[in-house]
C-alpha positions in Angstrom: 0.0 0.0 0.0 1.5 3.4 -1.1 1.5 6.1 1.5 -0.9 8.7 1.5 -0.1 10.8 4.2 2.7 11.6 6.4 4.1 13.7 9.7 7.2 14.2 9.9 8.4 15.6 13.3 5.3 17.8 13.6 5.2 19.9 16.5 2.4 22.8 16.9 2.8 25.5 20.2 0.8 28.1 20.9 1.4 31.4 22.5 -0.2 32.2 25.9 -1.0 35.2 27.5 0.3 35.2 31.6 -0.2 38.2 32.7 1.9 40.9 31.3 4.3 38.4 30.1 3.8 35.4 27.0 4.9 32.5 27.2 4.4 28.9 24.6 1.8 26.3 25.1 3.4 23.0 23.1 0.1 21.0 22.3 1.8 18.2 19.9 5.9 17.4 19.6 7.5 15.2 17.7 5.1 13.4 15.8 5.6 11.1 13.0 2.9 9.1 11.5 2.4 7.3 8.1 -1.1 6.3 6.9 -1.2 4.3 3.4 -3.8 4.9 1.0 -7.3 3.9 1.9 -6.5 2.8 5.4 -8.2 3.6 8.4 -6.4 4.9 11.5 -7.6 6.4 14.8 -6.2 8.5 17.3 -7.0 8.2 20.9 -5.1 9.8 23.7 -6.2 11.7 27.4 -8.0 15.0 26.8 -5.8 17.9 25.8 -3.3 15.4 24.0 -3.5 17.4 21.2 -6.0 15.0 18.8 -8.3 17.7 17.6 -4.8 20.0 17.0 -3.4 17.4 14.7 -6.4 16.5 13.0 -6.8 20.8 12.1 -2.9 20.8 10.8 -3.4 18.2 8.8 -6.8 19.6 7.7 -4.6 22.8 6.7 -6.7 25.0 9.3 -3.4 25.9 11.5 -0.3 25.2 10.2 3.1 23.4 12.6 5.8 25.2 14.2 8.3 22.8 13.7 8.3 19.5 10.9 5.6 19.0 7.4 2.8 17.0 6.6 2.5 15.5 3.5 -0.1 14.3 1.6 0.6 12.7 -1.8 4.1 13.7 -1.1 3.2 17.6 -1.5 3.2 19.5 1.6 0.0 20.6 3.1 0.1 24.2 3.3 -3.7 24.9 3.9 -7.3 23.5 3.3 -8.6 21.3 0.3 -11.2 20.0 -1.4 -9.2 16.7 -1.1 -9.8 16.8 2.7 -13.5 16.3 4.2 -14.0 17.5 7.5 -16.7 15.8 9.8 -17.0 17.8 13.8 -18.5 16.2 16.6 -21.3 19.4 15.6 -23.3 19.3 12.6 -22.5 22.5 11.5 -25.5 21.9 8.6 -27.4 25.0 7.7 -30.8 25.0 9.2 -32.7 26.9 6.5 -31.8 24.3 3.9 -33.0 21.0 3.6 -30.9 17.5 4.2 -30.6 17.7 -0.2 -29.6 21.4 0.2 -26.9 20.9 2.5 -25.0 18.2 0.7 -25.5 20.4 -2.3 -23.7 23.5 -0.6 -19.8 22.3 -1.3 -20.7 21.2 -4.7 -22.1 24.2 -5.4 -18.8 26.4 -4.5 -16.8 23.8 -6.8 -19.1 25.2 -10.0 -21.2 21.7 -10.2 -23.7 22.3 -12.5 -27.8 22.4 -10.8 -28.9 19.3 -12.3 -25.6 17.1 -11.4 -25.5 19.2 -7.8 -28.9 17.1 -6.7 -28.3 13.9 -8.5 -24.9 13.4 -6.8 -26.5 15.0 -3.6 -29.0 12.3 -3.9 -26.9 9.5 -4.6 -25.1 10.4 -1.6 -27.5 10.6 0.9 -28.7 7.4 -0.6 -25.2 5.8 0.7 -25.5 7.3 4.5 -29.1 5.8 4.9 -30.9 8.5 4.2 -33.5 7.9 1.4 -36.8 9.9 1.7 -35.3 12.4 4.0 -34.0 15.1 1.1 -36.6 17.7 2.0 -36.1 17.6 5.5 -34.8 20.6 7.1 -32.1 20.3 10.2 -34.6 20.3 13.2 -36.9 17.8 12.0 -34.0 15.1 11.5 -32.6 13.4 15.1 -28.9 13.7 16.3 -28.1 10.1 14.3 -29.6 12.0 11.0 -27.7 15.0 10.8 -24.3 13.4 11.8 -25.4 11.1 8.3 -26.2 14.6 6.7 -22.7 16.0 7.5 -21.0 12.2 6.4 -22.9 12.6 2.8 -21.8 16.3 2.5 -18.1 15.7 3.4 -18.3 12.6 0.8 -19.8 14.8 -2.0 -17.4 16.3 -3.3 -15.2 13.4 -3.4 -11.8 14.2 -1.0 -9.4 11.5 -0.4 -9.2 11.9 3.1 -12.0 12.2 5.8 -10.9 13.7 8.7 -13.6 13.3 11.3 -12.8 14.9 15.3 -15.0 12.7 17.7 -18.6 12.8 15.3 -20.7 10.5 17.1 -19.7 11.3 20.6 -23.1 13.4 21.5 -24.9 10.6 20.2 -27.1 7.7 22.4 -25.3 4.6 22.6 -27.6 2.6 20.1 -27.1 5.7 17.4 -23.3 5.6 17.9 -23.1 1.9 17.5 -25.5 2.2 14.5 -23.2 4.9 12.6 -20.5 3.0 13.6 -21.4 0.1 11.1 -22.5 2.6 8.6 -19.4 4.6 8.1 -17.5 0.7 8.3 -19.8 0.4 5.0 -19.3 3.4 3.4 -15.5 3.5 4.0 -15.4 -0.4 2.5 -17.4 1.4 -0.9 -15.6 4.4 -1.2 -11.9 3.3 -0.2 -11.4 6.9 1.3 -8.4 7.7 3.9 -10.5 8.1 7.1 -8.6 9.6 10.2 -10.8 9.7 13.3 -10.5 10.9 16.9 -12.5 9.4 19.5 -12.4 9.3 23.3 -13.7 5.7 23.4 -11.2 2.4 23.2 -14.4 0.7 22.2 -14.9 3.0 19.6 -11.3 3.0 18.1 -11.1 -0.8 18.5 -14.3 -1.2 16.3 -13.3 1.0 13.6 -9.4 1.1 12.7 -6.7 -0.8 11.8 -4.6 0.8 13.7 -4.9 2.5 16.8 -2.3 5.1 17.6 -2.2 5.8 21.3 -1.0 9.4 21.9 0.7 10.8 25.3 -0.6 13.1 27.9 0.3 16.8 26.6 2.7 17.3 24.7 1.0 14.9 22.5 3.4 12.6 21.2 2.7 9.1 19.7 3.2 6.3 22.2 2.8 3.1 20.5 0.7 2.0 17.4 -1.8 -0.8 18.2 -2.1 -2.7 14.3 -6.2 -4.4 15.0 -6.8 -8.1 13.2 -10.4 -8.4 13.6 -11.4 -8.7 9.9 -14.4 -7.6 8.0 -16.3 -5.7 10.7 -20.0 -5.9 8.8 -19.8 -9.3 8.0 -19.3 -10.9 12.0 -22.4 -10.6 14.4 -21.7 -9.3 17.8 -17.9 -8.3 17.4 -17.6 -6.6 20.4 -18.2 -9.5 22.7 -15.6 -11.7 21.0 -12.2 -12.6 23.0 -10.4 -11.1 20.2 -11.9 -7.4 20.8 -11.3 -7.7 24.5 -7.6 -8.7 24.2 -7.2 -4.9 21.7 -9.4 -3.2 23.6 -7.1 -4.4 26.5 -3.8 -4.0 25.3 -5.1 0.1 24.1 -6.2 0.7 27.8 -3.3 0.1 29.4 -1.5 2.4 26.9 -3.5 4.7 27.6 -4.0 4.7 31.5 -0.7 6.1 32.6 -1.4 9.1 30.5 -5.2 9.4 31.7 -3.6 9.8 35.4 -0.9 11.8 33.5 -2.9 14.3 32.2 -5.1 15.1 35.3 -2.1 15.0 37.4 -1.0 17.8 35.0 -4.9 19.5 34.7 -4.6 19.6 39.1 -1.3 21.4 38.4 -3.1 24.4 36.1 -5.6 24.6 38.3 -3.5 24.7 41.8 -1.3 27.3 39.9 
């Protein structure tokens, strides 16, 4: 598999304001990743680890202090149509309809009316959503407009979904649900999918490979490769021994850092 995207000593600070004086908040250091074309990876890390930060550089949205990403080989210098962006809110336009919304980006790319709604159609077709084009925002549930924002990040056809925690305001049964649907679509559409999640569960399900991140700085601790085969074809994955041994092996990575990181957060806070 040929690489698709890459980081390459990838450090990101901040400044900060104390006081009358400023000083540097280092949110990621040192990171070097490699994802291959068409796989699936997830991050997963404590809460301020720096996820979200290196899922906006390599969405072009804030750019690294120190190191490059590359994608293709050509250094990302800012945002693309060959990057879809999925939050953890909808962001989706209330005055339009589900259609209208997936038809925004393909409108600013010059897609002509009549191809705009038949690809819109097509693609809320692949998230599930058939019969629901005319429905506006608040008459969709939680489950619906996350699909919404899936089918208008796929429209325009990027190579790379980046998606920051998307299904974490969702009810257990909805998450779950997704869960299987984005397996599908990623299994159709062969996209690059990066995804943050808080969940072990969550990150077992969906990647390949799971890479475990350090308490802040953000640094990459270990990468967790996951051999459970095709996830839509097996019935009750999550129970099997299999998924307990990953899901295992990823929390004890990850609970040193937990205890790292609120050590660190009792620190701020005593300051």
């Amino acid at each position: 598999m040929t690489t698709h995207i890459s980081f390459h000593g990838v450090t990101k600070r901040f400044p900060v304001k104390d006081g009358r004086s400023r000083t540097e908040f280092t949110a990621v250091e040192g990171v070097d990743l490699d994802i291959a074309r068409g796989e699936f990876v997830v991050l997963v890390g404590p809460s301020g680890c720096g996820k979200s930060t290196l899922l906006d550089l390599l969405g072009g949205l804030t750019t690294a202090s120190e190191g490059r990403i590359l994608l293709d080989g050509e250094p990302v210098t800012g945002p693309g149509l060959d990057r879809g962006i999925v939050f953890q809110q909808y962001a989706l336009l209330p005055w339009r309809t589900a259609l209208g919304n997936v038809e925004f980006g393909l409108e600013a790319t010059g897609v002509p009316r009549r191809e705009r709604a038949e690809r819109a159609q097509g693609f809320l077709d692949l998230v599930g959503l058939t019969g629901f084009e005319r429905r506006h925002p608040h008459e969709l549930s939680g489950g619906m407009r996350q699909r919404v924002a899936i089918a208008r990040s796929l429209a325009y056809d990027p190579a790379v979904l980046l998606m920051d925690e998307p299904f974490a305001a969702l009810d257990a049964q909805t998450r779950e649900s997704l869960q299987d649907e984005l397996l599908r679509i990623w299994e159709r559409t062969g996209k690059t999918i990066v995804f943050i999640t808080h969940s072990i569960d969550e990150a077992v399900y969906l990647g390949q490979r799971v890479a475990v991140l350090t308490s802040r700085p953000g640094r990459i601790k270990r990468i967790v490769p996951i051999d459970l085969g095709t996830r839509t074809t097996q019935t009750d994955l999550r129970s099997s021994p299999e998924f307990a041994r990953y899901r295992h092996q990823v929390w004890e990575l990850l609970q040193d850092e937990v205890t790292r990181a609120q050590q660190q957060e009792k620190e701020v806070v005593g300051a």
